[in-house]
N, C-alpha and C positions, 0 to 999 in steps of 0.2 A: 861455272856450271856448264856442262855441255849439253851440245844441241839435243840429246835426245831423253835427259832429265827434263826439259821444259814441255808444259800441257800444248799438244798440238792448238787447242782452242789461244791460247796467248803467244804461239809466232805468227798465228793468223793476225791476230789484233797488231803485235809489233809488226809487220810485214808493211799493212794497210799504213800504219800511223806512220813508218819509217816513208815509204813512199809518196804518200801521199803530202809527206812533210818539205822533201826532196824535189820532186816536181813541183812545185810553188816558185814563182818571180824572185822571194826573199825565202831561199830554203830555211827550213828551224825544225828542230825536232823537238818535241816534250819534254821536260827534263826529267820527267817519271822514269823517262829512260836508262837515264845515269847510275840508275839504283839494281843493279845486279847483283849477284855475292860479291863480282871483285867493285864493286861501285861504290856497295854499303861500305866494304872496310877501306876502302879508300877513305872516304870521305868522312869515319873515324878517326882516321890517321891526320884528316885537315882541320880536326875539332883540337889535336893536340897543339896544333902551331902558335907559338907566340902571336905571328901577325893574325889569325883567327879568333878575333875579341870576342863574337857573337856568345859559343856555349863557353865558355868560360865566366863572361857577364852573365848571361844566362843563372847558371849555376848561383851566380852568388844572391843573386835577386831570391831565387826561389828556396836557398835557405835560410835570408832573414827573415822571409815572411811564409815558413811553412806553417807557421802554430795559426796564422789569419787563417790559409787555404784551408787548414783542417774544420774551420768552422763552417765551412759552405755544407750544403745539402748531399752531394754525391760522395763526399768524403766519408758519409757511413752510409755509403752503399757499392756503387758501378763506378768505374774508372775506365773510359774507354780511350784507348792515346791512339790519334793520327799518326802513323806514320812512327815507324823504329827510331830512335833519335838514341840519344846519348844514354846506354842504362844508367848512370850516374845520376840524369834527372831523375828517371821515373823511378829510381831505389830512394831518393831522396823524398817525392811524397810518396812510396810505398811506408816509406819507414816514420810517416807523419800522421798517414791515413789508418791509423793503430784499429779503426772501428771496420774498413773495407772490407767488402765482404766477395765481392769480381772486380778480375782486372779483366779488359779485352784489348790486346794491343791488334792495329787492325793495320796492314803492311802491304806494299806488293810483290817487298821480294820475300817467298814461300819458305826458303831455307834459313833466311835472316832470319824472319819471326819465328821460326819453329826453334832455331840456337837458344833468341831470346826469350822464349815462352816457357823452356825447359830447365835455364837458368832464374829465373823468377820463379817458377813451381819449387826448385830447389830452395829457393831463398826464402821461401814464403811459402810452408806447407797448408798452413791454414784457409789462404788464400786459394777462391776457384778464379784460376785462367784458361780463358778461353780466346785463342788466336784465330783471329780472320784473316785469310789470304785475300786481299780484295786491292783492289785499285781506288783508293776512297775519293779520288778526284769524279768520281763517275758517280750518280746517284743511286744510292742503295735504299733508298726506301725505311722501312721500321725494321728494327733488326730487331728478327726474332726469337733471338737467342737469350736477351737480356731479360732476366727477370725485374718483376714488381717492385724494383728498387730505385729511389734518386740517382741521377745519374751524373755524373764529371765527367766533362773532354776534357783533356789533356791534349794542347798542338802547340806544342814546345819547337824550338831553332827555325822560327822566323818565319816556316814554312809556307805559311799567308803571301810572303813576300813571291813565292816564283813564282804568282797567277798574275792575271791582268788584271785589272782591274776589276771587272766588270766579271772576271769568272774568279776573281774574290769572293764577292757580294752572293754569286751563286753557291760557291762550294760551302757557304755559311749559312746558307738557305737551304740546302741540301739538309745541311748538320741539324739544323734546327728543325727540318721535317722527320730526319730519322729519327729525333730521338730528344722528341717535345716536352718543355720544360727543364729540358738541362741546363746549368749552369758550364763555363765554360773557361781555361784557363791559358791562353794564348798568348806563345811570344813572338813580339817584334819588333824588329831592325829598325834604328831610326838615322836620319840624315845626321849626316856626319864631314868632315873633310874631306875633301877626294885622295890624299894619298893614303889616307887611313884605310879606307875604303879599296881602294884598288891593289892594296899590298896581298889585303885580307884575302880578294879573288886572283893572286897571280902571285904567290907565294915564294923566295929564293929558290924550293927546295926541289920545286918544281913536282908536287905534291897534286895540287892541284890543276894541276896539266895533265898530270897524267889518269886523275878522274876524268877528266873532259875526254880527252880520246881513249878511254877505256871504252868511251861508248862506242865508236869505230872498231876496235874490236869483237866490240860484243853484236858487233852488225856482223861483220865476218864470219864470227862463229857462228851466231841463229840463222842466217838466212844468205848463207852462201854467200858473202861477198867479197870482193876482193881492196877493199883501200889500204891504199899505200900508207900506214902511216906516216912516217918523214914526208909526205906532201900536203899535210897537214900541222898546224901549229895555232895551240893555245893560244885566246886574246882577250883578256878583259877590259872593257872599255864602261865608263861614268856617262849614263844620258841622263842628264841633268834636268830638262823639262820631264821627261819622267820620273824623276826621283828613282833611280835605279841602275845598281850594275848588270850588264849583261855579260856573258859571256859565249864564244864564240867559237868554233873552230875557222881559221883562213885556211884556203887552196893556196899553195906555194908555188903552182902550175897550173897551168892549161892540161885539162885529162879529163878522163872518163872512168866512172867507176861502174862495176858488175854487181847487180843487190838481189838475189832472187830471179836471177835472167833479166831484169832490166837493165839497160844504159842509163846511168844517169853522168852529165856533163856536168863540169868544173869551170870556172872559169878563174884565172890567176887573179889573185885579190878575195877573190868574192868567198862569204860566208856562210857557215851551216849556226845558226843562231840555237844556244844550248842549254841555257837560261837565263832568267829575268831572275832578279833577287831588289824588289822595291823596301825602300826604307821609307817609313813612314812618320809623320809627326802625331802627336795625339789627335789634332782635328781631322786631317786624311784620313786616320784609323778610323775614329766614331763615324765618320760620314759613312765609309765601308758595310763596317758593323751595323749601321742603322738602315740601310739597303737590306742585306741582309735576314733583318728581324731580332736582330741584337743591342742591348743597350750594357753600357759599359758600366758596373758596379764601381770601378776604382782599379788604380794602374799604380803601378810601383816601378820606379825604373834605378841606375846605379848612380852613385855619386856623378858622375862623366858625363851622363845621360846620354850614354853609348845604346842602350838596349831599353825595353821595356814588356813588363808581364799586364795585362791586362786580364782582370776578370770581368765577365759577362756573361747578362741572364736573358734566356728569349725574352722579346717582348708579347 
C-alpha cells in the first residue's frame, strides 16, 4: 500500500502508536501493526508452513465439530469474525451456517477486508456482507449496523493470545458490550514444548522474519523513516513464567533511526518487542473469559492437544 492510499486520520494514529512505542525504556510496537497488505499475505503464507501447527489444528477441530457450532443461536442469524484469518475457516462455517443470514467480517487492514468481503459475496450470493474497517482492539460500542438477529463471533487463530493479559479480559468485555448476548467461538494456543513452539515463530524459510520486519518497512514507507533493515534481525524467544512466545526485532548496532523527523536511538542488543502470542491452558483461559463476562459452554481441542476451540456465552 502506499503512503498516500492510507486515511490521513490512521498515519496520525500509526505515527502516535509507532513513537510513542519507540521512546519507551523497553521499545514495543503493537502487533496490530504487522497487519498491512504485505503483513496480511505474509502471514498467510506462515499459516501454510509445516512447522506453523496453529491453523492447520485449527482447521481440523472446527470441521469435526461444525454440525455442534451449527446448533448455536447466531448460526441462524449474524456472524461477526475478528479479525481476516484464514478464509478456509470462515468458508468452512459459512458452508455449515446453511440458515446465516450477515456475515460482518470486522478487520484493520481496509484492502484485506474489502479482497475478502468481495470473495464471500461471490461465494455466497445469498449471504448480506457487511465489512467493517475498524481496529477491533479499540472499543466500538453497539454496532449499529447489525440487525434484530442472534449473533456469533467468530475469533479464530489464537488471536486472544497477542494481548496481555489483562487487555485480554478487556477486549472480551468490549465484545460483550458490543454485542450483548452473543455467543462466541474462539481459538486458542495452548502450552506446548518449547521447540515445537519456537520453530512455529522462527521458521527455516525465514517466512516469518520477514513478517516481522515487514513492519520496519512499513514505518519507512508511512511515515518517512529510514531503518536500515540488515541492522535489524528477527528473534523469537519462550518466556516461560509467562506462558508465551514473544517476538522481537534486535539492533545489530549502535545507530539512530529517522521516523517522521524524529531521532530515535538504538542500542546494539536491545529490542523493539513485536508480539506477545500466550498459550493458554483451559484454567488460564476460563479465569480470562470469566473477567471478561464470559462463561465457557464447552471446548474441543485435537488429538495432541496442540490447540483448542472454545465456545462461549456472556454471562
Amino acid at each position: 500500500m502506499t503512503k498516500h492510499a492510507i486515511p490521513d486520520e490512521q498515519v496520525q494514529i500509526f505515527r502516535k502508536d509507532i513513537l510513542d512505542g519507540l521512546t519507551r525504556a523497553r521499545k514495543t510496537i503493537s502487533s496490530k501493526w504487522l497487519y498491512d497488505d504485505v503483513g496480511s499475505h505474509l502471514f498467510e503464507a506462515i499459516t501454510e508452513l509445516d512447522a506453523y501447527y496453529p491453523t492447520r489444528t485449527e482447521l481440523e477441530i472446527l470441521k469435526k465439530n461444525a454440525a455442534k457450532y451449527r446448533r448455536l443461536p447466531g448460526a441462524r442469524g449474524a456472524m461477526v469474525e475478528l479479525g481476516s484469518g484464514s478464509s478456509r475457516k470462515t468458508d468452512l462455517l459459512l458452508d455449515a451456517f446453511q440458515d446465516l443470514s450477515v456475515y460482518m467480517p470486522i478487520d484493520i487492514s481496509a484492502n484485506h477486508l474489502k479482497a475478502a468481503a468481495e470473495r464471500v459475496r461471490r461465494a455466497y450470493p445469498s449471504l448480506a456482507v457487511i465489512p467493517v474497517a475498524a481496529d477491533f482492539t479499540q472499543p466500538f460500542g453497539k454496532l449499529p449496523l447489525l440487525p434484530e438477529l442472534p449473533v456469533l463471533v467468530f475469533f479464530p487463530g489464537s488471536t486472544i493470545g497477542n494481548f496481555e493479559t489483562a487487555e485480554a479480559a478487556r477486549l472480551l468485555r468490549n465484545i460483550r458490550e458490543a454485542m450483548p448476548g452473543a455467543t462466541l467461538i474462539a481459538g486458542v494456543d495452548r502450552p506446548k514444548a518449547e521447540d515445537v513452539l519456537l520453530e512455529a515463530y522462527d521458521d527455516p524459510a525465514g517466512i516469518t522474519a520477514a513478517f516481522n520486519q515487514n513492519l520496519l518497512q512499513r514505518i519507512n514507507r508511512e511515515l518517512d523513516a529510514d531503518f536500515d533493515l540488515a541492522a535489524f534481525t528477527h528473534k523469537a524467544v519462550w518466556n516461560a513464567p509467562e506462558s508465551r512466545v514473544e517476538m522481537h526485532l534486535e539492533s545489530l548496532k549502535t545507530h539512530t533511526v529517522t521516523i517522521a523527523g524524529e531521532d530515535i536511538s538504538f542500542a546494539r542488543g536491545e529490542t523493539i518487542h513485536t508480539e506477545n502470542s500466550h498459550k493458554y491452558s483451559l484454567e488460564a483461559f476460563s479465569a480470562i473469559a470469566g473477567q471478561g463476562g464470559w462463561r465457557i459452554l464447552d471446548a474441543d481441542t485435537d488429538p495432541d492437544g496442540l490447540f483448542a476451540v472454545y465456545m462461549l456465552q456472556t454471562c
